[in-house]
C-alpha positions as CSV (number, residue, x, y, z in Angstrom):
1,X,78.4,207.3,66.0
2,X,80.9,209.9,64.9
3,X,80.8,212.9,67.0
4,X,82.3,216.1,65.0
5,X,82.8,219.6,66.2
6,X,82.5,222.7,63.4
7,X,83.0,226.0,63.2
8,X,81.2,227.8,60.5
9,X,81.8,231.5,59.5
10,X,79.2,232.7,57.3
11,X,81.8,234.9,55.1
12,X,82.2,235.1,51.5
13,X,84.5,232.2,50.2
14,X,86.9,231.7,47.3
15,X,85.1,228.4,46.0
16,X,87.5,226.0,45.2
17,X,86.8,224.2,41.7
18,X,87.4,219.9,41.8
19,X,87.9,218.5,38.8
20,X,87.6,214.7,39.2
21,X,86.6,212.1,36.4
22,X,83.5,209.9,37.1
23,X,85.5,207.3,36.4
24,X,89.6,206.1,36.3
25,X,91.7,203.8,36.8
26,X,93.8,203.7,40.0
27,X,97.3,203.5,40.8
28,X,98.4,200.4,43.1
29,X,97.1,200.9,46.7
30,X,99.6,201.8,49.1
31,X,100.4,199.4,51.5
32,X,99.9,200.5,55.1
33,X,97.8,202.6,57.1
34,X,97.9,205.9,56.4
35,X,96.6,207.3,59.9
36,X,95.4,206.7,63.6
37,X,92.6,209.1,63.8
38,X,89.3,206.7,62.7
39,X,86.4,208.5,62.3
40,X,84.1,205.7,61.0
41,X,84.2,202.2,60.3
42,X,82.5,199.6,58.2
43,X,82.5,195.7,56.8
44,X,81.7,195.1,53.7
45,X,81.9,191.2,53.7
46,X,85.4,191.0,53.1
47,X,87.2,193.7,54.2
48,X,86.9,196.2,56.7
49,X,87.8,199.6,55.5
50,X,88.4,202.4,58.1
51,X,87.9,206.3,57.5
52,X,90.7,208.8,58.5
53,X,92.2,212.1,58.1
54,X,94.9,210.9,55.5
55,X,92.6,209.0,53.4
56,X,90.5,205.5,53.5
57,X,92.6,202.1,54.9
58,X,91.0,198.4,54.7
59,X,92.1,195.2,55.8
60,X,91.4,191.3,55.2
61,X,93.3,189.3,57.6
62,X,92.4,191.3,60.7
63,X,94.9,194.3,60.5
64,X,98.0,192.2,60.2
65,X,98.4,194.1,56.7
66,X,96.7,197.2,55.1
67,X,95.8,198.9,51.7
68,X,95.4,202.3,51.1
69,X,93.8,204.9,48.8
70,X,93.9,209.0,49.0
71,X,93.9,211.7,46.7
72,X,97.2,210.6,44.8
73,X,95.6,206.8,44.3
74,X,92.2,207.4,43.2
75,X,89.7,210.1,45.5
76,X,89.3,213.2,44.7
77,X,90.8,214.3,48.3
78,X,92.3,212.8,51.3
79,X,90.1,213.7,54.0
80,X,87.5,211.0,54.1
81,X,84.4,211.8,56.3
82,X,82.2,208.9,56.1
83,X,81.4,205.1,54.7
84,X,79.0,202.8,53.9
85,X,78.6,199.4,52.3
86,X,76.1,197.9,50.4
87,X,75.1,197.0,46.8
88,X,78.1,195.5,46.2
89,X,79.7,198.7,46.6
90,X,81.8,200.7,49.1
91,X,80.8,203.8,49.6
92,X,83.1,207.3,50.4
93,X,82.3,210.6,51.3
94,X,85.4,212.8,51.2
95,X,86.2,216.3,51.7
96,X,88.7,218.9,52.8
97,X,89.5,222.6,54.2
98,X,89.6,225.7,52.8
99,X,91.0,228.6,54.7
100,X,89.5,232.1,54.9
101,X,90.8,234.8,57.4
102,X,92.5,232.3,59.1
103,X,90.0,230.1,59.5
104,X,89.6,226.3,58.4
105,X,86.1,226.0,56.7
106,X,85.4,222.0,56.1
107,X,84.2,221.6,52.6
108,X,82.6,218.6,50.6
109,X,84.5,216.8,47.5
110,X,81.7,214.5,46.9
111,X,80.4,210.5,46.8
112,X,83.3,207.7,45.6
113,X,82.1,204.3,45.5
114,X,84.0,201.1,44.1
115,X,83.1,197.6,43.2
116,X,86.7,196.1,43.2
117,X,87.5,196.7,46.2
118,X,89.4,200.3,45.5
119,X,91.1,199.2,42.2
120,X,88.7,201.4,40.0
121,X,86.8,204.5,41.9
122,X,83.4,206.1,40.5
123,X,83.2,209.7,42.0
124,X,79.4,211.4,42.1
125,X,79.3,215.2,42.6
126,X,75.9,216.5,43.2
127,X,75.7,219.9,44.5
128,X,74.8,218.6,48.5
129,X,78.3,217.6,48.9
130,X,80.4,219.5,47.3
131,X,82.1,223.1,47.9
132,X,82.1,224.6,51.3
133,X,79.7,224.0,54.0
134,X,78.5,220.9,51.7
135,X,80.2,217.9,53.4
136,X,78.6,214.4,53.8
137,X,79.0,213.3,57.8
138,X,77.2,210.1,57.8
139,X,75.9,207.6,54.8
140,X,73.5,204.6,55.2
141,X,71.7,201.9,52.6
142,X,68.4,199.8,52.3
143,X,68.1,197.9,49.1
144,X,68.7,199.8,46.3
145,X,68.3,203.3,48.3
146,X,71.4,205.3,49.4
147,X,71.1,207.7,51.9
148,X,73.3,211.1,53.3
149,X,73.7,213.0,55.9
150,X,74.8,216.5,54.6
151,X,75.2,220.0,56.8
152,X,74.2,222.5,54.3
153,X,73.2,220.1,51.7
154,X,70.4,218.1,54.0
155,X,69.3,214.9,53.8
156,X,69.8,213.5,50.5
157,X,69.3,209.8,48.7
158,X,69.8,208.1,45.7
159,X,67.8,204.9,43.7
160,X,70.0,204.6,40.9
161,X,73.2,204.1,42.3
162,X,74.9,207.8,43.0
163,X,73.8,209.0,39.5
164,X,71.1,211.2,40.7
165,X,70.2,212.3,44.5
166,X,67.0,214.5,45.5
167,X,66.6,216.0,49.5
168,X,64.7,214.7,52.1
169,X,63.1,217.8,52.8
170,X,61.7,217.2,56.3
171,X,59.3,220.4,56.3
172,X,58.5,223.1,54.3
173,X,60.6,225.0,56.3
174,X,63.7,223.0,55.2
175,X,63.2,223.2,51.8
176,X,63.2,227.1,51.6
177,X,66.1,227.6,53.5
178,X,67.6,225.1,51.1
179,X,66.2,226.4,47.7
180,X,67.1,230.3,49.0
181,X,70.7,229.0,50.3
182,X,70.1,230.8,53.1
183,X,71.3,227.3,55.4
184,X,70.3,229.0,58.7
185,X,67.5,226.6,59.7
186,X,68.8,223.7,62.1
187,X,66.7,221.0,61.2
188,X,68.0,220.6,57.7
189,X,71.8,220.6,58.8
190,X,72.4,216.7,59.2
191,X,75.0,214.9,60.9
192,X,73.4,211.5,60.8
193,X,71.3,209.1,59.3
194,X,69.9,205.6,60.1
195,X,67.5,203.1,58.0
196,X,65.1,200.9,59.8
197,X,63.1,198.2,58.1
198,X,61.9,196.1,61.1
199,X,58.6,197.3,61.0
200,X,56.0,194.8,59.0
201,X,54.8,197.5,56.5
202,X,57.0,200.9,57.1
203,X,60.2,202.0,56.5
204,X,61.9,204.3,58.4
205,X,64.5,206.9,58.0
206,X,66.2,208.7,61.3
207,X,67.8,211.6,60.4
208,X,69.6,213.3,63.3
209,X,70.4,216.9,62.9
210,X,71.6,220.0,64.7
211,X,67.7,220.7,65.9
212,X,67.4,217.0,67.5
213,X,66.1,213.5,65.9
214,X,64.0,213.2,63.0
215,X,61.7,210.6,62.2
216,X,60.5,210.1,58.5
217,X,58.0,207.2,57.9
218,X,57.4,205.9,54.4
219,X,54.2,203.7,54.2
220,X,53.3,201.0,51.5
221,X,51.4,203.1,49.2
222,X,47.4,201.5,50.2
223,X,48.7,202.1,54.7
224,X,48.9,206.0,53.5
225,X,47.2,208.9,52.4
226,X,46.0,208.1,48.8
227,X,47.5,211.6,47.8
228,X,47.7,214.8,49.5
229,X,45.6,216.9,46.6
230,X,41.9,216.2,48.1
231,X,39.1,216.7,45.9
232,X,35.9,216.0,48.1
233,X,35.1,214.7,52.0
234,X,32.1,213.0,53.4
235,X,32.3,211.2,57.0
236,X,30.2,208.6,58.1
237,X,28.8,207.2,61.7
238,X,27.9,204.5,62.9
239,X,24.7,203.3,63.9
240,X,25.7,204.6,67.9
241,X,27.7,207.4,66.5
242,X,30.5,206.5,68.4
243,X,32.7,205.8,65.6
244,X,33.2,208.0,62.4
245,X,34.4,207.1,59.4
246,X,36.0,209.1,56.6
247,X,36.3,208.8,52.9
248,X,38.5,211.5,51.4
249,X,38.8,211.5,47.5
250,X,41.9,212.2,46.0
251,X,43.7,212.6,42.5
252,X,45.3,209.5,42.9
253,X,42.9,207.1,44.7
254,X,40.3,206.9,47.2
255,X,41.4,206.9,51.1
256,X,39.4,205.5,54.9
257,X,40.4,207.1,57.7
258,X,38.6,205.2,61.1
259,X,40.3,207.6,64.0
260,X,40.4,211.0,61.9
261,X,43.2,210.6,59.7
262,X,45.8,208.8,62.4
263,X,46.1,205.5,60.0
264,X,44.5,205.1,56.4
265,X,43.7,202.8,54.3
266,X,43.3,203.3,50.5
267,X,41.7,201.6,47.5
268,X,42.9,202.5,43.3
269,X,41.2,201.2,39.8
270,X,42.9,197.7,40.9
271,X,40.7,197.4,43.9
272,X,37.5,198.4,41.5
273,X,37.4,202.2,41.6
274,X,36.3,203.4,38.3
275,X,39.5,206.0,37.9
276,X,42.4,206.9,40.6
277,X,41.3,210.6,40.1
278,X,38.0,210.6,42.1
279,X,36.1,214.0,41.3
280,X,33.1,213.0,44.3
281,X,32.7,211.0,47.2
282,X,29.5,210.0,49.7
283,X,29.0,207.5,52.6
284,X,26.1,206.7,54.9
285,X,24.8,203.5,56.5
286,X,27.9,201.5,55.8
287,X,28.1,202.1,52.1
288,X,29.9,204.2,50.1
289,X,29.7,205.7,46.5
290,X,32.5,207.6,44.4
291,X,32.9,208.8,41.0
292,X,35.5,208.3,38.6
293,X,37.6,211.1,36.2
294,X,40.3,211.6,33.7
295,X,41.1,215.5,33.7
296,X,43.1,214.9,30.6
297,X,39.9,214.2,28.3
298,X,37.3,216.1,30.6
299,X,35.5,212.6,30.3
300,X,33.8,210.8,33.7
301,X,34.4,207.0,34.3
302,X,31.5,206.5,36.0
303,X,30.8,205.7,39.4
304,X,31.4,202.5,41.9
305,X,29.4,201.3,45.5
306,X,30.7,199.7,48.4
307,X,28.8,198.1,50.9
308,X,31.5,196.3,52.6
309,X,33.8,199.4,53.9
310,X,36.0,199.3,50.5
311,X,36.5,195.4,50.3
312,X,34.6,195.2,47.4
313,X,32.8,197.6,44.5
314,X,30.6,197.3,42.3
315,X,30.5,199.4,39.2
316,X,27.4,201.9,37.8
317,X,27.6,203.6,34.4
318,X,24.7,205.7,34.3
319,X,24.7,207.1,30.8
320,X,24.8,210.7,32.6
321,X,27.9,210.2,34.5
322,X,30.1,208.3,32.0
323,X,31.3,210.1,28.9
324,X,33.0,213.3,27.9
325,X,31.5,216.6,29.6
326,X,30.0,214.0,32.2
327,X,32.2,215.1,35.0
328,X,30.4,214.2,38.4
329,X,30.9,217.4,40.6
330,X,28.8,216.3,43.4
331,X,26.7,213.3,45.2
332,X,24.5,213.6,47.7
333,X,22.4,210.9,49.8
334,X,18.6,211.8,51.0
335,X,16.7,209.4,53.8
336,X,13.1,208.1,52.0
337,X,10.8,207.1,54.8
338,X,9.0,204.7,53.0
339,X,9.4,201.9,55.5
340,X,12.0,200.2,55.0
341,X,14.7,201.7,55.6
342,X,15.3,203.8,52.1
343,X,17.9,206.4,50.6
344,X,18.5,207.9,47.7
345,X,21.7,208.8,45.8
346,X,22.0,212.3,43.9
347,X,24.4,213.0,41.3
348,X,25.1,215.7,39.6
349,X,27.0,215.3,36.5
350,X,27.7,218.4,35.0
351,X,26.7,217.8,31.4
352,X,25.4,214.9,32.2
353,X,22.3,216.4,34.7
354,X,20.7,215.2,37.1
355,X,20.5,211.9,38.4
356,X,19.2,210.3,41.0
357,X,18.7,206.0,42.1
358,X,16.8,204.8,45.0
359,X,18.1,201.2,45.1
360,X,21.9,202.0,45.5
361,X,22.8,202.6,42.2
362,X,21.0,199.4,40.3
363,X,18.6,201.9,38.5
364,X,18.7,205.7,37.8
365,X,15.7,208.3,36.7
366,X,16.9,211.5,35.1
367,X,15.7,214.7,36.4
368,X,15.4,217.7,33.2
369,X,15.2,221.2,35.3
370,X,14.9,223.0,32.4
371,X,10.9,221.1,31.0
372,X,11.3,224.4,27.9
373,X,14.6,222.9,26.5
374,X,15.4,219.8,27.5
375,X,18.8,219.7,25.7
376,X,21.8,219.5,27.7
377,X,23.1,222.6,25.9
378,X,20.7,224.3,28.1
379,X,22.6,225.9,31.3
380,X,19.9,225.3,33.5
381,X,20.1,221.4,32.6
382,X,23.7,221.4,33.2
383,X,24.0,220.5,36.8
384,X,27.1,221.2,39.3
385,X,26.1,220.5,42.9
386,X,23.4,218.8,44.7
387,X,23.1,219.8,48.7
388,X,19.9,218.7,50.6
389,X,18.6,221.4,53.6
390,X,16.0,219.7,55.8
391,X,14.3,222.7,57.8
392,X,11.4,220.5,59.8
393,X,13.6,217.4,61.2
394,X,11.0,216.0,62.9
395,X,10.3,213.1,60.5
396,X,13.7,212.2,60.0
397,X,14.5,212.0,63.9
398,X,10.9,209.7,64.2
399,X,10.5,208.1,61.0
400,X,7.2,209.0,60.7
401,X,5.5,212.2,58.6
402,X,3.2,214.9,59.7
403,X,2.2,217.3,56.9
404,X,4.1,219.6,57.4
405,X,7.2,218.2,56.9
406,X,9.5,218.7,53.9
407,X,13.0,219.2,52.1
408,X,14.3,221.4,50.3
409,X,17.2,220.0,47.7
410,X,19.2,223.0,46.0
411,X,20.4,221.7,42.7
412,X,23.6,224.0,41.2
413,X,23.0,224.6,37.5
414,X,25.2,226.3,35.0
415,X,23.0,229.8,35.4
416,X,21.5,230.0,39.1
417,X,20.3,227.0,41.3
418,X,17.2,225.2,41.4
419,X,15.0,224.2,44.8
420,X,13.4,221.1,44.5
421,X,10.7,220.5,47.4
422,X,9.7,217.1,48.6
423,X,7.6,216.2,51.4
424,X,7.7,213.6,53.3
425,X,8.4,210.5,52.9
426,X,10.6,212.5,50.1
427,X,10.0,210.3,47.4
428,X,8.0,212.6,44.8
429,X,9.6,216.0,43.8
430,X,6.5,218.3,44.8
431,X,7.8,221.7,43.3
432,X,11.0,222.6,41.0
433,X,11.7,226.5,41.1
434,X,14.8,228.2,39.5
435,X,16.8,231.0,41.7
436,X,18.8,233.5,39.7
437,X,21.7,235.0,42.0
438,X,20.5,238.1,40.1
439,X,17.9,239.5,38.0
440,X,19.2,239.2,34.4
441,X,18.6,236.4,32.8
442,X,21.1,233.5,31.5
443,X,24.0,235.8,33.4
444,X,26.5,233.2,33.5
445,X,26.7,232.7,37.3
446,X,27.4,228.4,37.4
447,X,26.3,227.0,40.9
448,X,29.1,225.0,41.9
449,X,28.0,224.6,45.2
450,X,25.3,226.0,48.0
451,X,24.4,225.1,51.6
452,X,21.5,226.7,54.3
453,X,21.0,227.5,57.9
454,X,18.7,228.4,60.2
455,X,19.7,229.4,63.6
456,X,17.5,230.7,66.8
457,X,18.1,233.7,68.7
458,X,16.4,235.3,71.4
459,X,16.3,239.2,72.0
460,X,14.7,241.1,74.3
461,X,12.7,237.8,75.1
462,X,11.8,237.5,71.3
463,X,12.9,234.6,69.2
464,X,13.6,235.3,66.0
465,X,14.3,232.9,63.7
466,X,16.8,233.1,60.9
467,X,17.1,232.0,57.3
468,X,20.2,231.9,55.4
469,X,21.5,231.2,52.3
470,X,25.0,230.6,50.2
471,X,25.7,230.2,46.8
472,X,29.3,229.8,45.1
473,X,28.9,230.9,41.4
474,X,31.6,230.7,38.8
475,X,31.2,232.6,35.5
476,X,30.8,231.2,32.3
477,X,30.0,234.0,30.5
478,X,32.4,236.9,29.8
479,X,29.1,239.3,31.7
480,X,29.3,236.8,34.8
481,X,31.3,237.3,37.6
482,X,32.4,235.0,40.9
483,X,30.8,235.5,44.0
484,X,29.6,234.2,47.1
485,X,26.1,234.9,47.3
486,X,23.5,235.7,50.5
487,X,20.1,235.7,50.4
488,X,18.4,236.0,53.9
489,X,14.7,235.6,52.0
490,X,14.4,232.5,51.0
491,X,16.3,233.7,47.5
492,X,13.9,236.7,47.0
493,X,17.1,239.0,47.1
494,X,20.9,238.3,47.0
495,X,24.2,240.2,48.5
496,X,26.9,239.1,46.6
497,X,30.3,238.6,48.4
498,X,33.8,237.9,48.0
499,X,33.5,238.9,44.3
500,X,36.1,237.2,41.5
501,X,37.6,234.6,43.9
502,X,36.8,231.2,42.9
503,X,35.1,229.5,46.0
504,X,34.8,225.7,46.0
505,X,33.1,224.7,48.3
506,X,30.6,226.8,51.6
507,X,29.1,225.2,54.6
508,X,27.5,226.5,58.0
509,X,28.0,225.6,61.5
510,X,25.2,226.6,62.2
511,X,25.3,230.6,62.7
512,X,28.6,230.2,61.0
513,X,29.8,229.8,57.1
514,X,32.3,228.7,56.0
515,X,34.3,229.1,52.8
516,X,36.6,227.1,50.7
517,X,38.6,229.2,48.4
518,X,41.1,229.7,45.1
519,X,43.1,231.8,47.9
520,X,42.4,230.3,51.1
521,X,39.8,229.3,53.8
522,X,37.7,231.8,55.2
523,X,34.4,232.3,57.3
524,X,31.6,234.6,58.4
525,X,29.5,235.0,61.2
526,X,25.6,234.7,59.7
527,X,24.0,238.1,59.4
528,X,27.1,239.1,57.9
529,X,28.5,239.9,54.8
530,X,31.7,239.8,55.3
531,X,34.5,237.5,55.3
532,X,37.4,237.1,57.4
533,X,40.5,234.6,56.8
534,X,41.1,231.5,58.8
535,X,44.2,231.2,59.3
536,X,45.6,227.7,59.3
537,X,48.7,227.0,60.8
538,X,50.7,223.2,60.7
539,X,50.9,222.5,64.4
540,X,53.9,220.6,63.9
541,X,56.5,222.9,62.0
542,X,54.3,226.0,62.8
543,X,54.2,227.4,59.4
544,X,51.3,229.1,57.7
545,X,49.3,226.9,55.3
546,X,48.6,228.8,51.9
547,X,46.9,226.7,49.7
548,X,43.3,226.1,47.5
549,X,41.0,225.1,49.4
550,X,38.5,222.8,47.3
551,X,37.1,220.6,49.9
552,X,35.0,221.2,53.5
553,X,33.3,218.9,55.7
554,X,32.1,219.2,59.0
555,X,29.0,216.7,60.5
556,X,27.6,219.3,63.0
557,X,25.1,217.1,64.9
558,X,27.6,214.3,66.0
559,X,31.1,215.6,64.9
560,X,34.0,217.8,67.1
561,X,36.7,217.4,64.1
562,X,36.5,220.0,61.1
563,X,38.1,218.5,57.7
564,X,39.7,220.9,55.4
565,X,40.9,219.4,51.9
């Protein structure tokens, strides 16, 4: 490993311009070493070519004779600072000094490589290691995949042989102080990097910079994360609840997490899915159900069920949730205590309705809200979120019903939300009510999502119980307006909150609520009406995460581990 000492004084330069073609012919190698002073060595099959002060020197017969190439035989400078080999090319970072106020400041003159053993030179310039302060110290290859170590430039790499290179950007960190040119963060000044395939499905790239060793791991794409934009969450337990299991829908595919998001593994249209962009997700009792959607067309793909933990799916097309304006926003699943062991699937599929199957997708029965005009022009029949509340648990801890036990199912619709009551077993929908967020009618206030709470506390040795209710409305007329909305009444009255700021997605912990928003991630103590802001900081580079928040999910009877997508 090449061990170099710098001095760097942040002073204004005279930039010194180097004007080199991509390609030329050589001049006849000159026949010797040119220098002592190795600072890295390498074999590329034939010869072994040796980096000095003075210029680049290889031999073929074991250093009984030499050839040798610097700035007057074909690179762009003498001073070579490091090598590689592969591709069938040998590979040369040079560079050279420019002095200011006395002091020698190492610059970068860019990337040679040859084919021919030195008789013709290709010279790449990118911008990482060129000019002062941009100097290549170490180079590596895998494949078709070139890799540098730069000091202000960072890690860099190239697939199409030298033509193009792109950072490594090892945290968000690194890539500001690169794009701002500030160059005063340590971790994105490189000195050295090292490839290592050994693993049976990751590749690994060690990067060691002036903050200490990095260690970047690039997975085969079904091993990883099926994309970082995450469009809904569910989790699922087994029958012990010892074990939770976590389906994450993304943009790009659907992804399994079985120890909270320490290994993955993800599933695209060639494993069955019905799209890669996956606009719902929902698992329970081993299976799990996902919906399909191209944002191009506005036009769902339909849905797909696993019962096997993703080995295999088997596709739905519901005429609701397939077609243009069919979007599914939201699935939900419901127990039915009918005896053996039922459950039924909710979909909500914008345009589409709502849907609902209680023999895992085989069969569906649409639900109309709206019984005066059944179109789907009608707001109230456009349906955007479906989230089940069940306030008497009883039956649903025993599997058996007493009369008093019920559910309530709040179905988003394009102008308030509907309450659908069922009683036990909750088969048969007793009641349908709409609740406007507000007392004018058709206002424009689309439901895109809601949740409830109760919670129990005792003052003054009376228990009081509490009720409480969120809505996140969009507007869809110019009259409506976005809001979070409170009712504490069972919807007889409504507080609106956090007014024109899109929120995606609210849920409670228990006495808590929390939101999911254009701006951020915030939450609320219940009995409150205002919001404060979660901060959410990246425990590894320690950096504030500002970003949408469009997913939540949070199992609050079995689960310790809070999900924010």
């Amino acid at each position: 490993m090449k061990r170099i000492s710098l001095l760097i004084i942040l002073i204004p330069l005279i930039l010194v311009e180097l004007v080199a073609d991509p390609f030329g012919l050589m001049d006849d190698p000159i026949i010797g070493q040119l220098a002592n002073s190795g600072v890295d060595v390498v074999y590329d099959g034939e010869y072994l070519w040796v980096a000095t002060s003075k210029g680049l020197s290889g031999t073929n017969d074991n250093g009984q004779s030499w050839i040798s190439y610097d700035s007057t035989n074909g690179l762009p400078t003498s001073e070579i600072a490091a090598l590689a080999s592969g591709m069938g090319q040998l590979w040369v970072a040079t560079s050279y000094s420019v002095v200011s106020q006395g002091q020698a400041i190492p610059a970068g003159s860019g990337i040679s490589h040859t084919a021919d053993n030195g008789n013709t030179f290709e010279l790449d310039t990118p911008f990482q290691t060129t000019d002062p302060g941009m100097i290549v110290y170490d180079m590596d290859l895998n494949d078709s995949v070139i890799y540098a170590a730069c000091f202000y430039g960072g890690l860099i790499y190239s697939v199409d042989t030298g033509n193009t290179w792109q950072n490594l950007f090892v945290d968000t960190i690194a890539e500001k102080d690169f794009y701002d040119s500030t160059f005063f963060y340590l971790n994105n000044r490189f000195f050295s990097v090292d490839l290592d395939d050994g693993y049976q499905d990751t590749f690994v790239v060690w990067g060691g910079s002036a903050a200490g060793i990095n260690q970047l791991q690039f997975i085969d794409r079904p091993g990883k994360l099926a994309s970082n934009y995450i469009t809904d969450i569910s989790r699922y337990f087994d029958s012990d609840d010892s074990i939770g299991y976590t389906w994450i829908a993304t943009d790009q595919g659907l992804s399994l997490s079985p120890d909270r998001g320490v290994s993955y593994r993800s599933f695209f249209v060639s494993d069955g899915l019905p799209a890669d962009y996956l606009s719902a997700v929902e698992a329970w009792d081993g299976k799990v159900i996902c919906a399909g959607y191209d944002p191009e067309s506005d036009s769902s793909a339909g849905l797909a069920i696993s019962e096997d933990m993703g080995q295999s799916w088997t596709s739905l097309e519901p005429s609701a949730a397939v077609g243009i304006g069919n979007k599914v926003t939201d699935i939900s699943v419901t127990r039915i205590l009918d005896g053996e062991g039922g459950y039924r699937i909710w979909a909500a599929c914008s345009r589409g309705g709502l849907i609902y199957s209680d023999d895992d997708g085989q069969n569906w029965n649409e639900v109309t809200l709206d019984s005066q005009f059944t179109s789907s022009d009608s707001l109230f029949n456009q349906v955007y979120s479906v989230d089940p509340f069940s306030f008497i648990a009883d039956s649903l801890l025993t599997d058996s019903c007493s009369e008093t036990d019920s559910m309530f199912v709040f179905i988003g619709s394009g102008d308030g939300f509907w309450r659908l009551i069922l009683d036990c077993p909750y088969e048969d929908i007793r009641e349908a009510e709409l609740i406007r967020l507000d007392t004018v009618f058709r206002s424009g206030r689309k439901v895109v999502d809601m949740d409830a709470s109760l919670w129990i506390d005792t003052v003054d040795n009376e228990v009081d119980t509490t009720f409480e209710w969120s809505a996140a409305s969009w507007r869809i007329t110019p009259e409506g307006f976005e809001s979070i909305s409170i009712s504490r009444d069972q919807g007889e009255s409504w507080v609106s909150t956090a007014v024109d700021d899109s929120c995606y997605e609210v849920i409670y912990t228990r006495n808590i609520c929390w939101a999911g928003n254009r701006s951020g991630f915030y939450r609320r103590t219940g009995g409150s009406d205002n919001w404060v802001e979660f901060t959410v900081i990246d425990t590894t580079t320690e950096v504030r995460r500002d970003t949408t928040v469009l997913s939540l999910m949070f199992n609050q009877d079995v689960d310790t581990t809070f999900w924010v997508g």
